[in-house]
N, C-alpha and C positions, 0 to 999 in steps of 0.2 A: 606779403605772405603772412596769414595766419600761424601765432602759433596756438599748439595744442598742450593746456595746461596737464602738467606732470597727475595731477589727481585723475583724470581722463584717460591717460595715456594707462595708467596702471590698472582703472578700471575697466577698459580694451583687455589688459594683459591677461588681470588677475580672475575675472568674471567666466571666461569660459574655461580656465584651468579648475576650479571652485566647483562649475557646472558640470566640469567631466569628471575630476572625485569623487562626486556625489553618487553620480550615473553608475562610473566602477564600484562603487561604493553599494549600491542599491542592489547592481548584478552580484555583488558575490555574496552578498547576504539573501540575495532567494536562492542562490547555489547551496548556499549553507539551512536554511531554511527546507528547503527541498530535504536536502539530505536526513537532517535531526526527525522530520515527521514523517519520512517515508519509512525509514525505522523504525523507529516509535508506532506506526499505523501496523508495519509489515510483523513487530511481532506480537502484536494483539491480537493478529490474522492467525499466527503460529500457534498460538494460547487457548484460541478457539478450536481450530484443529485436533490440536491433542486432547481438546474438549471432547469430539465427536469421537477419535481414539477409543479415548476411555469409558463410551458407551458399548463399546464391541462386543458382542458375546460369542460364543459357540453353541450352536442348537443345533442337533443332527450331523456334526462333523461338516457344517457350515456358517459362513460368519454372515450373523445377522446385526441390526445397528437397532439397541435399544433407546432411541430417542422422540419419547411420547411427542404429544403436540405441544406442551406444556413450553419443554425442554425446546424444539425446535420454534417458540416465540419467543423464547427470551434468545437466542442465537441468532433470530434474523429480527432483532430488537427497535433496530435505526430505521425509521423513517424516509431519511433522507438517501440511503444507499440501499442498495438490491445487493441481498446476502444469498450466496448460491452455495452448495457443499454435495458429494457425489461419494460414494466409498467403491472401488473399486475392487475385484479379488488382482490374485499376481498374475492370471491370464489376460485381466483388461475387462474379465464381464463385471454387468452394471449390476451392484447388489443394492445400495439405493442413494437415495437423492435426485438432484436434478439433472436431466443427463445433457445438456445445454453447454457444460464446461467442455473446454480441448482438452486435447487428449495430455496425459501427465509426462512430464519430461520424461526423456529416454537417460539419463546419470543420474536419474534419484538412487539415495543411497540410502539402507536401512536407517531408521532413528538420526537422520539429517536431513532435517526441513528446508524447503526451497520457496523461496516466492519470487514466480515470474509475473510481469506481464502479458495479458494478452486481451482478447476483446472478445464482450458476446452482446448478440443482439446490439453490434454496433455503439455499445457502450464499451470507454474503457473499463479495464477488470486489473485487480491485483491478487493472482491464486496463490492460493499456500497449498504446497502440498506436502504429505507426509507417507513414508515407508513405514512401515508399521508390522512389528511380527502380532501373530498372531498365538492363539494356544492350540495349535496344529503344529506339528513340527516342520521347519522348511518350509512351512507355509509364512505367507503377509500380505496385505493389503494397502491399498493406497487411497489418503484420506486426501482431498481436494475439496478448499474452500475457498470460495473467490465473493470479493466484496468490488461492487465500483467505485470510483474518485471523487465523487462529489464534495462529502465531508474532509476529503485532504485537498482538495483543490481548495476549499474554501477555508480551511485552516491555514494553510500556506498564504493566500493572498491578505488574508487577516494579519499572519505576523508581519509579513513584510509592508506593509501599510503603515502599522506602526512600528515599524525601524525606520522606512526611509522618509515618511511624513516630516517625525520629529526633527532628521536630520535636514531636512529641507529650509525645514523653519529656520533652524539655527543658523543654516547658510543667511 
């Protein structure tokens, strides 16, 4: 009977314990990955919003959105993702933008930003939307801006590439 030398035996042991560290290792740093840029993404989304906000005006005891073309290329700036934004009055009619976004959550709450998921034209979407008084009394509007995934898909896979590369190596 063969025997199996101890360096063998350990390298059996210790090689697929090592390989499945790595592996838990890798998953929870795109869990953590995920997390820090979908933040980080989600309130740049929110920034911009309060962007579109802060063009609102009142013209005729109606809210208009003073946002030349100028202003609306540097906001739909990236290349790489489809920037969509819509302002709606507090009855739901479409005052402007693209009317392509779903409809705004039903618990939006005054001056407390939400970004849901949702999808348009079959691409993922990440909307921000915002409650928004207006300078009508009792009156507010809902500002909805939605960007697709691409640029955080591709950020995310970038950092975890390099986290779990390097640790690879070192294994």
């Amino acid at each position: 009977m063969k025997r199996i030398s101890i360096r063998k035996q350990l390298l059996v042991l210790f090689v697929p314990i090592v390989f499945g560290l790595w592996l838990g290792s890798a998953v929870l740093s795109f869990w953590f990955v995920s997390v820090i840029t979908e933040d980080s993404f989600d309130k740049d989304l929110i920034n911009s919003a309060d962007s579109v906000v802060g063009r609102l005006r009142i013209k005729n005891d109606s809210v208009v959105v003073d946002l030349p073309p100028a202003a609306q290329a540097i906001l739909k700036h990236d290349e790489a993702d489809k920037l969509y934004y819509r302002v709606l009055s507090a009855g739901g009619q479409h005052i402007s933008g693209d009317i392509e976004l779903p409809p705004p959550s039903s618990d939006l709450k005054v001056d407390v930003p939400k970004v849901v998921p949702a999808r348009i034209a079959g691409k993922d979407v990440r909307v921000a939307e915002v409650k928004a008084p207006v300078d009508i009394p009792g009156q507010y509007v809902i500002v909805q801006l939605a960007e697709t995934t691409n640029v955080r898909k591709f950020f995310q896979n970038k950092l975890l590439l390099s986290i779990a590369a390097p640790q690879l190596v070192v294994i």
